[in-house]
C-alpha positions in Angstrom: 22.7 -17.7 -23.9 22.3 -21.3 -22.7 23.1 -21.9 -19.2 23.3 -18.1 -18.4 22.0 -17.3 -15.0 19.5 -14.9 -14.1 20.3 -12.1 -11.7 18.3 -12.3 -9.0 15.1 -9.5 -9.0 16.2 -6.9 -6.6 13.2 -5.0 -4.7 14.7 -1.7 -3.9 13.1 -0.4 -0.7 12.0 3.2 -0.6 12.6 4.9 2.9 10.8 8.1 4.6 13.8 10.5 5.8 11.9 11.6 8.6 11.2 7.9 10.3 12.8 4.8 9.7 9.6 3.4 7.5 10.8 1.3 4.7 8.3 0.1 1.8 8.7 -1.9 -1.6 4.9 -0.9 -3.1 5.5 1.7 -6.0 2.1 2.6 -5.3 2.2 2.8 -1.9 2.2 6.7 -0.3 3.9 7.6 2.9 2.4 10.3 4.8 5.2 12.9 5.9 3.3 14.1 8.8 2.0 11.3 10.6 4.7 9.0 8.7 2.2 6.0 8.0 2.4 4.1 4.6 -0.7 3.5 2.6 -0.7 1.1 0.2 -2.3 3.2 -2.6 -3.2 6.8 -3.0 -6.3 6.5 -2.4 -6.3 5.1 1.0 -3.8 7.8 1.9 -6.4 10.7 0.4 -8.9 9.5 2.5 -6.8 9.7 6.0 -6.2 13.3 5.1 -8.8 15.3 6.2 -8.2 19.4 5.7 -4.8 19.2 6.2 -5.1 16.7 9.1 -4.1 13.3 9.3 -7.0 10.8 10.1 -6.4 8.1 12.4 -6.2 5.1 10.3 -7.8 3.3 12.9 -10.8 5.7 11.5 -10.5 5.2 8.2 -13.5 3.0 6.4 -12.9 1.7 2.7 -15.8 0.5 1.2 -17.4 0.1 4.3 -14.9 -1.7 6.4 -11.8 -0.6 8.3 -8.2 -1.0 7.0 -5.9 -3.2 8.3 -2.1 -2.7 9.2 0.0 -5.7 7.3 3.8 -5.0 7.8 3.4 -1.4 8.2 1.4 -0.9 5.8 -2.0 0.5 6.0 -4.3 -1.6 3.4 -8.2 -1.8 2.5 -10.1 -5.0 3.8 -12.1 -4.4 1.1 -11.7 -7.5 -1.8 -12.8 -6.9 -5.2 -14.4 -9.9 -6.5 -15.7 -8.0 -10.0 -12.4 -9.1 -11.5 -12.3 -13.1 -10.9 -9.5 -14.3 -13.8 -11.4 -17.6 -13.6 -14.5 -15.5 -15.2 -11.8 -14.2 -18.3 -9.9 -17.4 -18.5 -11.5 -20.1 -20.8 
């Protein structure tokens, strides 16, 4: 329809029920014992150690250590094998 407006995009936040962590990443993982978020899976797989949490402080991806970003725990790592200026002609 011409001159229809769009809805605006609405990021649901998901929440933890056992802190007051909120997070918008759908691929992020919340821990439910130590209650920090991850933002992927594997981050939060390596910060569990024999059903233990590992201080993220601790944690090394790739080498370096993670770094918090609005409550979220995130690799320092940057992954330059996929440049879109190498795909893009």
């Amino acid at each position: 329809m011409l001159g229809a407006r769009r809805s605006p995009k609405i990021i649901p936040k998901i929440t933890c029920g056992g802190c007051d962590a909120r997070w918008t990443g759908l691929n992020a993982a919340h821990c439910s014992a130590c209650h920090q978020t991850f933002s992927g899976i594997a981050l939060f797989d390596m910060h569990r150690v024999i059903y233990a949490c590992k201080d993220p402080t601790k944690v090394k991806h790739c080498g370096l250590p993670l770094r918090l970003d609005n409550g979220v725990w995130r690799s320092s790592h940057v992954d330059t094998r996929w440049n879109h200026r190498d795909t893009i002609r």
